[in-house]
C-alpha positions in Angstrom: -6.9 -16.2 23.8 -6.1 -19.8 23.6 -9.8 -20.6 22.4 -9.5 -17.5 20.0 -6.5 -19.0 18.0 -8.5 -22.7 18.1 -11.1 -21.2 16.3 -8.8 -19.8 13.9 -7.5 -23.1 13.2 -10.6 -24.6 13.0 -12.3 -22.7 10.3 -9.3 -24.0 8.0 -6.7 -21.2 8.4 -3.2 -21.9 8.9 -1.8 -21.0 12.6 1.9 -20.4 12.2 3.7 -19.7 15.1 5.3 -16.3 14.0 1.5 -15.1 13.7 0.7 -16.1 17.3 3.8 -14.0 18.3 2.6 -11.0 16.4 -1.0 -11.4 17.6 0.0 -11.6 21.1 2.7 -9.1 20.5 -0.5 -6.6 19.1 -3.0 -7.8 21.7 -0.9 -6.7 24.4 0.0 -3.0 23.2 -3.9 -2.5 21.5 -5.0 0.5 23.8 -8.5 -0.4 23.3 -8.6 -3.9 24.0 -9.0 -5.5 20.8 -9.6 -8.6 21.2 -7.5 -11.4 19.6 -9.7 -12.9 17.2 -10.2 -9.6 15.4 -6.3 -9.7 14.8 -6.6 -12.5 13.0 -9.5 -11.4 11.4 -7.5 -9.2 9.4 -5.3 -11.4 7.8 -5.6 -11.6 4.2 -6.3 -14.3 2.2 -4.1 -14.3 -1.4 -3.5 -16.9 -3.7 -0.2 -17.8 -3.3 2.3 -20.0 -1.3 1.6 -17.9 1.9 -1.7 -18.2 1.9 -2.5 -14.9 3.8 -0.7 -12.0 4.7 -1.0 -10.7 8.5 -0.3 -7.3 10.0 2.7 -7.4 12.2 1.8 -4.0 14.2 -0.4 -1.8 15.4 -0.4 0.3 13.2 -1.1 -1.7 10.2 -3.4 -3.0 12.1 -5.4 0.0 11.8 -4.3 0.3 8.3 -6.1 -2.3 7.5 -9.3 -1.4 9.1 -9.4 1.7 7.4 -9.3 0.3 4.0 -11.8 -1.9 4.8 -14.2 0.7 5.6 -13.2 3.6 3.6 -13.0 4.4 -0.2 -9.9 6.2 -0.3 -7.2 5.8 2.4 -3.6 7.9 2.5 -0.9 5.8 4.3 2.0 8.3 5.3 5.5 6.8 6.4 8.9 5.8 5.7 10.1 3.0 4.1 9.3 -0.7 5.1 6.2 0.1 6.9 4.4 -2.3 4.5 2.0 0.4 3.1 2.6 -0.6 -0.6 2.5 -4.4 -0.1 -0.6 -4.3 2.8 -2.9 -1.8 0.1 -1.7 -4.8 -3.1 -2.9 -7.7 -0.9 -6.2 -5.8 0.0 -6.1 -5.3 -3.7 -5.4 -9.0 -4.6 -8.4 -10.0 -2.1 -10.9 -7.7 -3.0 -10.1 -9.1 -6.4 -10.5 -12.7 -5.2 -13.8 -11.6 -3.9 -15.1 -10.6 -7.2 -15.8 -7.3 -4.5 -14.0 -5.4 -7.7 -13.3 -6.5 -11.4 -9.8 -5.3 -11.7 -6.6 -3.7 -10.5 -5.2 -0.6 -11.2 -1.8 0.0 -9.6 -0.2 3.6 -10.7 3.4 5.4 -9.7 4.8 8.5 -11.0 7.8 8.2 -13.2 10.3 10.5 -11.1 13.6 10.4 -10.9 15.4 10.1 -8.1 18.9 11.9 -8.8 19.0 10.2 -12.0 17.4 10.9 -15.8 15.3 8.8 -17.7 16.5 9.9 -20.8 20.1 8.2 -19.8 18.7 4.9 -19.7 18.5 2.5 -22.7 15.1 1.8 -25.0 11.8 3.2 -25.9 9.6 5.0 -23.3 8.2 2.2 -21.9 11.6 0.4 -21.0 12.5 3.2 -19.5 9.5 3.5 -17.5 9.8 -0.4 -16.5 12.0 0.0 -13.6 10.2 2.7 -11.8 7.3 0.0 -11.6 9.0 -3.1 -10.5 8.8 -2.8 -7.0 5.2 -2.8 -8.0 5.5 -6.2 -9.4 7.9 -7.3 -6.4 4.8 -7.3 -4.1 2.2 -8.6 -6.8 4.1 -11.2 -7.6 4.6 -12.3 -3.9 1.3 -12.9 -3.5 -0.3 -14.1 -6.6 1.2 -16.8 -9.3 3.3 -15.1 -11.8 1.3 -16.8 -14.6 -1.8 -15.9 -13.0 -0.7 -12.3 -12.8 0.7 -11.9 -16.0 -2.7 -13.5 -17.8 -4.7 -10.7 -16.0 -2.1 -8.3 -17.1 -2.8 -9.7 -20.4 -6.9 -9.1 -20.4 -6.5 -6.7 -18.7 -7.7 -6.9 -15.2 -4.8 -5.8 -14.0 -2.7 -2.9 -15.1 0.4 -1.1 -13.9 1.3 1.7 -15.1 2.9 5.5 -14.9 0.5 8.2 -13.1 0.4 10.2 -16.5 -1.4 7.2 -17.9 -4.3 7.9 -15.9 -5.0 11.6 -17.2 -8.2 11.5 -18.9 -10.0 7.9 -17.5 -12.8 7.4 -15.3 -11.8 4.2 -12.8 -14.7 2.3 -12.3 -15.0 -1.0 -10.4 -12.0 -1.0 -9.4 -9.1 -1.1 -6.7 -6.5 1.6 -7.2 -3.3 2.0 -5.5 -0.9 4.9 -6.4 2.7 4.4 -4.8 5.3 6.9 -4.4 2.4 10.0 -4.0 5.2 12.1 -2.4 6.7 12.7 -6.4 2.8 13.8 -7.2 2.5 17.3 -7.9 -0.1 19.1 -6.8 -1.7 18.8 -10.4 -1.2 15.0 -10.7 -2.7 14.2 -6.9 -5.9 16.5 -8.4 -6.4 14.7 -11.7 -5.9 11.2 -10.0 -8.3 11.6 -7.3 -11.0 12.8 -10.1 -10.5 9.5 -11.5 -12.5 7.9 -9.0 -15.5 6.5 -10.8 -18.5 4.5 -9.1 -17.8 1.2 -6.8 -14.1 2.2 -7.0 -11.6 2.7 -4.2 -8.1 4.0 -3.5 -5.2 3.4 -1.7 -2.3 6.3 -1.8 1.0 5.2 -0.1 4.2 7.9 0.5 6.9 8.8 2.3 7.0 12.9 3.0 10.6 12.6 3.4 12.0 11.5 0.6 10.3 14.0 -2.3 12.2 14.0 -5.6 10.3 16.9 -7.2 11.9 20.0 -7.9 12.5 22.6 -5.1 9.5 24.6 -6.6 6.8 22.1 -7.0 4.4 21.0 -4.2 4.0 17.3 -3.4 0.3 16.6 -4.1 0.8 14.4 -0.8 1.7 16.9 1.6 -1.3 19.0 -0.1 -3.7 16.7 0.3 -2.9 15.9 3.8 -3.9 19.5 4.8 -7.1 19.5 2.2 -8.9 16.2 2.2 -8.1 15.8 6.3 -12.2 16.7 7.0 -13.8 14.8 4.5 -16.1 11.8 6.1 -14.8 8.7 4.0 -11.3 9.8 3.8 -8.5 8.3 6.4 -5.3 8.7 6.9 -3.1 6.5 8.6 0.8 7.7 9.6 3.2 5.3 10.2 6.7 5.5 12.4 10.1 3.9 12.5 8.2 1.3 15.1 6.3 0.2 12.1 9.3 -1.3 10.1 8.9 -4.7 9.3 12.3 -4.6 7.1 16.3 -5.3 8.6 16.3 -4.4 11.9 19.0 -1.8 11.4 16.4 0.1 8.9 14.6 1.2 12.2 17.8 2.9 13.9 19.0 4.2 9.8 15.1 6.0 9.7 15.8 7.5 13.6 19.2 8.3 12.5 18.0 10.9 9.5 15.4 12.1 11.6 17.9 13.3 14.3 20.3 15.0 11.4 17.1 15.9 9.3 16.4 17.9 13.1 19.4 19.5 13.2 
């Protein structure tokens, strides 16, 4: 173990002491006996202050994995579980890799419990906020003037599901947030967007839908139609996997309990 996180060190990667916690932390529940050089071996290299980004469970651990060796991977969960921020700094490396020559990030424009048309300018400042959290975790691992010039060429888009309707997406890393407020249409045409040396990450939480009672979540669909398909994988993630406040843990268990009831 010792001689595992030397070698780290040694091929000019940062050791902080907060990683070796985690690594030992994952080493020691890993059923299969993963061995501690290929948790470090999925840390991610961005360019930005931090350096890298490390998974802190098991969990994303696998997460990880599975975007590494699949084209399209669904990552189901609550909130916190770093599925979002782990699929943009995949997305940032791939990038960095020249592995793809741009990044796509989409979310659909659904309200939760409140109307877009209540909120002040055109279209696309109304759209704006529904997309920030997107720029939260881009902007966390990549230099805001960096990010902003691709945005500028073009190498790097964020925008509203609908946008998507009618493109082919090829060379390219694609995340779509917030799948849960797809409907079964949208999931559909965005998956058809796939175009040749392209892959996809899809991130929700099942619980928290803000469609209509009457529309299906294209998440919940998928997750019963793709499940077969050789090149598909889908990872759940649990309360365990929370890497926000520690009370956000007990607040997730606390729901299910009354969701239960």
């Amino acid at each position: 173990m010792i001689l595992d996180i030397y070698d780290h060190k040694k091929g000019g990667k940062i050791v902080r002491t907060d990683d070796i916690k985690n690594a030992i932390n994952h080493f020691g529940i890993t059923e299969k006996g993963v061995e501690l050089k290929d948790v470090f071996d999925n840390y991610i290299q961005v360019p930005s202050k931090t350096r890298y980004i490390a998974p802190k469970t098991e969990t994303q651990w696998k997460y990880l994995e599975a975007i590494k060796n699949n084209d399209i991977v669904i990552g189901i969960g609550p909130a916190g579980t770093g599925k979002t921020y782990l699929a943009m700094a995949m997305a940032v490396n791939a990038y960095m890799k020249k592995q793809v020559s741009r990044i796509i990030l989409a979310r659909p424009a659904v309200e939760a419990g409140e109307k877009l048309g209540f909120l002040p300018g055109d279209i696309y400042e109304k759209i704006n906020p529904y997309l920030r959290p997107l720029y939260d975790a881009l902007f966390d691992m990549m230099d805001a003037d960096k990010a902003s010039l691709l945005i500028e060429k073009g190498l790097l888009e964020i925008a509203p599901l609908a946008f998507m309707r009618g493109r082919t997406l090829k060379d390219a890393f694609i995340i779509l947030d917030e799948a849960q407020n797809t409907t079964a249409e949208q999931m559909k045409m965005y998956l058809t967007r796939l175009g040749i040396h392209s892959r996809t990450v899809i991130t929700g939480d099942i619980t928290q839908i803000d469609l209509p009672a009457d529309k299906t979540s294209g998440l919940v669909e998928i997750e019963r139609i793709l499940k077969n398909i050789e090149g598909i994988k889908t990872i759940y993630f649990s309360e365990k996997d929370v890497v926000r406040h520690k009370l956000v843990q007990e607040i997730i268990k606390a729901y299910e309990k009354h969701e239960k009831r």
